[in-house]
Structure formats: structure tokens, C-alpha cells
C-alpha positions in Angstrom: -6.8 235.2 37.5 -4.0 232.6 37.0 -2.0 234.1 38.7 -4.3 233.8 42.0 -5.4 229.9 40.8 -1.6 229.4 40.8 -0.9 230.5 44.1 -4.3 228.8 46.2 -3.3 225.9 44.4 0.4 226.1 46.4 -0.6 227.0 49.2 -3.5 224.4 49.4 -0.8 221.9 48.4 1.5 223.2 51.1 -1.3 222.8 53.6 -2.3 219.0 52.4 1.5 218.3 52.3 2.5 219.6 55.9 -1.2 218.3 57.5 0.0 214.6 56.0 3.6 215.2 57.8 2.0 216.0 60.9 -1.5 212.8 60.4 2.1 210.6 59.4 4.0 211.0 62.4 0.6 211.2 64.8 0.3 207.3 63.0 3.5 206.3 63.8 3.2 207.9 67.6 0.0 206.2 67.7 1.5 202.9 66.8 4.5 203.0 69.0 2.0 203.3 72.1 -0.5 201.5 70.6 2.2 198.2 71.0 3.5 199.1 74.4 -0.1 199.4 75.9 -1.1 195.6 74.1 2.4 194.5 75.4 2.5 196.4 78.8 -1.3 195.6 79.2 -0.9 193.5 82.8 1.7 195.8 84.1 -0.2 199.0 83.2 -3.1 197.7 84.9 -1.5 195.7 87.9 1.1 198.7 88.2 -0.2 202.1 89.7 2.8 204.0 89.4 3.3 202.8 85.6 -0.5 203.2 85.0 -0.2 207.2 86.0 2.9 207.5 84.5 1.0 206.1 81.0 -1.8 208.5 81.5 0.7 211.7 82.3 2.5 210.8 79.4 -0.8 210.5 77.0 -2.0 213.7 78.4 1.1 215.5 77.4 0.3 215.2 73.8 -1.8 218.7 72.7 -3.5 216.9 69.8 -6.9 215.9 70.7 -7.3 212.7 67.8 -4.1 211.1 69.5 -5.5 211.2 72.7 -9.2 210.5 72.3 -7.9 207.2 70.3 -5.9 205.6 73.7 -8.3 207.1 75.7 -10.8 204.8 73.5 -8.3 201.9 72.9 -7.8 201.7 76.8 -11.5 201.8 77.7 -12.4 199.2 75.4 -10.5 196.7 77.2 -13.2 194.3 78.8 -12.7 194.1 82.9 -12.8 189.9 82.2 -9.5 190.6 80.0 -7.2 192.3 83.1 -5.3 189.5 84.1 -5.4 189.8 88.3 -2.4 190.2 90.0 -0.4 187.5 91.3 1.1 187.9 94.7 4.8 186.5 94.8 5.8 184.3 97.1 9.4 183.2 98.0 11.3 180.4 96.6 11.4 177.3 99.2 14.5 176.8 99.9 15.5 172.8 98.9 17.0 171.2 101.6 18.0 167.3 102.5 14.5 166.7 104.6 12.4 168.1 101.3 14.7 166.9 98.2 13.6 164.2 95.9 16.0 161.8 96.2 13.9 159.9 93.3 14.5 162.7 91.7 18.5 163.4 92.6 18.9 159.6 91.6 17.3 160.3 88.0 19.5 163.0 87.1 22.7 161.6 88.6 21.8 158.6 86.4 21.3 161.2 83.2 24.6 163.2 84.1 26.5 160.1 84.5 25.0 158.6 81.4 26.5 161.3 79.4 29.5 160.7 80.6 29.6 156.9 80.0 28.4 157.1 76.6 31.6 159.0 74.8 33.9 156.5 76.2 35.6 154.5 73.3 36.0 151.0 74.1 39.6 151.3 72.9 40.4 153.6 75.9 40.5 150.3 78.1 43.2 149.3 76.5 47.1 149.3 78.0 45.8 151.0 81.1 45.4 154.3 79.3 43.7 156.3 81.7 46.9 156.3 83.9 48.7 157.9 81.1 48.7 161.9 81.2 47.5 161.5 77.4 45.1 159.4 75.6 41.6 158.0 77.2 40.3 161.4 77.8 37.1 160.3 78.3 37.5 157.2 80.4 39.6 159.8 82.7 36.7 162.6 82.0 34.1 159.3 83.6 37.1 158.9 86.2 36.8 162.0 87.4 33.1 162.7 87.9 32.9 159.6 89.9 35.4 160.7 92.1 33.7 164.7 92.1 30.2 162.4 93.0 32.1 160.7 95.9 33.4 163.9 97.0 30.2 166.0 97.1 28.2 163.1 98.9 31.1 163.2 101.5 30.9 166.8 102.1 27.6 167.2 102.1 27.6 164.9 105.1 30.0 166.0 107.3 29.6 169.9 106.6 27.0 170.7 108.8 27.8 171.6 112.6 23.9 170.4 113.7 24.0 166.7 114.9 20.4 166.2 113.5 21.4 167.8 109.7 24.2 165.1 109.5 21.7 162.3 110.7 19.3 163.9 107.8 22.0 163.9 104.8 23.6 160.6 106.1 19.8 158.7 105.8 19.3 160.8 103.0 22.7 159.0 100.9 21.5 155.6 102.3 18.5 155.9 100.5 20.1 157.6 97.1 21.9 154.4 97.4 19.3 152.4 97.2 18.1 154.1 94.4 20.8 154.2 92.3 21.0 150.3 93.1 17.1 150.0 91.7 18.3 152.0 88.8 21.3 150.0 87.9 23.3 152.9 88.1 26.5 151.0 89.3 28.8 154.0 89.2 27.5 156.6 91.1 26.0 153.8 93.5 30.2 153.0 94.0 30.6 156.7 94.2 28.3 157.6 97.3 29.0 154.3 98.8 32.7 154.8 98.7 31.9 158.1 100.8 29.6 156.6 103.0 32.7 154.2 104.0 35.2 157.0 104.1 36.7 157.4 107.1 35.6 161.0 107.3 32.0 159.7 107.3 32.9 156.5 109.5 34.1 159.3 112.2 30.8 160.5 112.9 30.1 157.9 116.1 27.6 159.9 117.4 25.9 160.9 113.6 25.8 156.7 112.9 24.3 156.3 116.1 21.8 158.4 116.0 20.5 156.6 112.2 17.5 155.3 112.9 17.9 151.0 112.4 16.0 150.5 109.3 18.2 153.1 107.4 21.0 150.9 108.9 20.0 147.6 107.8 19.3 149.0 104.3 22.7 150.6 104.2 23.8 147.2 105.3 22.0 144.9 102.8 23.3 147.2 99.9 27.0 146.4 101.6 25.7 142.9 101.0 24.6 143.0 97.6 27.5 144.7 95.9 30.1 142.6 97.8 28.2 139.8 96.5 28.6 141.2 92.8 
């Protein structure tokens, strides 16, 4: 009857409707996981604790499709593509007997360079920089080479162990002759200025123990810049 066509048609409708609620959300479930296993992959495989907790979670789901699709997606990833797990090692720690002082030179030269290159060549003028206003960036370049002699000074009488300060103090020598090779007059001033202090000209027993080729070169760029 029509009236019986009427209602198999609702409640087939009903049925299609609620089954395409429930396939709808299963795609969007499916999607969700199916981004965090290609994102997670190396930690899902090189983590045993998040791999279970992956698998308990998937196993929780009572519709079969949704699990027989990761349980497909997952095997189909080729052994070849598991990226093997790194072991980590700790950081070496940088001290003065490993640094680059090629290096150290280099970005002295690039930090100082930046500072140089704002200076206005009006800023020279009437002694500005001894004003509390006006030169700001001649004082700003003032300043950081006065902070560079102040750190290269520190760093060399800071530590208690005879051999450390022998280390650091060979260690400036040699900046210095760097910076020297890289024209880089300021800071060269700078760390020479604290290798002269008399903080650093103290240390009778730390200049003693300088080996002499570190002390003729310390001496020769002396030499050179009084020269200059």
C-alpha cells in the first residue's frame, strides 16, 4: 500500500542518513590518525611506549573498517622506510683549549662591524660622544669596545687553575693576532688594552708560565701597533 511504500521509504532514508553520520565521522577519525601516524611515524616506531600506546588506542575503536584500515596503513610501511634510531650524545662543552679562535675573531669582526657601520660621520664632531646627548652611536661603538676589553680581562683572570689562565692568556695572544690579520683595529685595541691591564699584568706566575713563542708574538703585535 502507500501507506507501507511511505513508511520503508523513511525508514530506509533514516537508515542511509544515520549510516552516513556514523561512515562521516569514521572519515574524519580515520584522517585525524591517519596524520598523526605519517607525522609521528619515527617516534611510533623508535618509541615503545608510544607505539603500544598507539596500538591500545586503535584497538579501542569497536568498528572493525576503522581498524583493519591502520592496521593496513601501518603494515604497509616498507622496513627500508623506518628511519633507525639515533642515539644522543652530549653536547661538548666549548672551552678555551677547543674554541676556534678563527672563528671567535670572525664574529667579533661581524658584531663589531655592525656596530661601526651606523655611526654618522657627523657624530665626530665637537667631541659629541662626551655629551650625555647626541652621538648615540659613536657612544653605542664606545661602549662595546670597552664590554670586549672587559670580557677578555675576565675571562683571564677568572679561573683559580694556574694552567686555565696560561690557556685563556695564549688563547687572547693569538685572537690578537687575528684580529691584526683581519684589520679589525678595534677589538684588536680592545683585547690588547686587557692584556696590558694591570689586572692581567699581575699574574707573574700566569706570564711566566706562557710558553716564549706566544710571548714574542704578543710582543711583535706591541710592535706593530706602536708603530701605527
Amino acid at each position: 500500500t502507500e501507506e507501507a511504500f511511505y513508511r520503508d521509504f523513511i525508514i530506509t532514508h533514516t537508515l542511509y542518513t544515520d549510516t552516513n553520520v556514523v561512515l562521516q565521522s569514521m572519515l574524519k577519525t580515520s584522517n585525524i590518525f591517519k596524520i598523526m601516524i605519517e607525522t609521528l611515524f619515527t617516534d611510533l616506531v623508535n618509541n615503545d611506549a608510544l607505539n603500544k600506546n598507539m596500538k591500545s588506542i586503535l584497538n579501542s575503536f569497536s568498528n572493525n573498517r576503522l581498524l583493519a584500515f591502520f592496521e593496513e596503513f601501518v603494515d604497509s610501511l616498507s622496513i627500508t622506510d623506518r628511519v633507525p634510531k639515533i642515539p644522543q650524545s652530549s653536547p661538548v662543552p666549548i672551552t678555551w683549549a677547543t674554541l676556534s679562535l678563527k672563528e671567535l675573531a670572525e664574529q667579533l669582526t661581524m658584531w663589531t662591524q655592525e656596530f661601526a657601520r651606523k655611526i654618522e660621520i657627523t657624530e665626530f664632531l665637537n667631541q659629541q660622544w662626551t655629551k650625555d646627548t647626541g652621538a648615540n652611536n659613536l657612544r653605542a661603538f664606545i661602549e662595546h669596545s670597552n664590554f670586549v676589553s672587559y670580557w677578555a680581562c675576565t675571562e683571564i683572570i677568572s679561573p683559580t687553575c694556574l694552567q686555565e689562565r696560561v690557556v685563556r692568556l695564549c688563547g687572547f695572544i693569538r685572537l690578537a693576532s687575528i684580529l691584526l690579520e683581519y684589520h679589525n683595529y678595534s677589538d684588536l685595541m680592545s683585547v690588547v688594552g686587557a692584556l696590558q691591564s694591570s689586572q692581567v699584568q699581575k699574574l707573574k706566575s700566569t706570564w711566566a708560565a706562557v710558553p716564549k713563542k706566544d710571548r714574542d708574538l704578543f710582543n711583535e703585535i706591541i710592535f706593530i701597533m706602536r708603530a701605527s
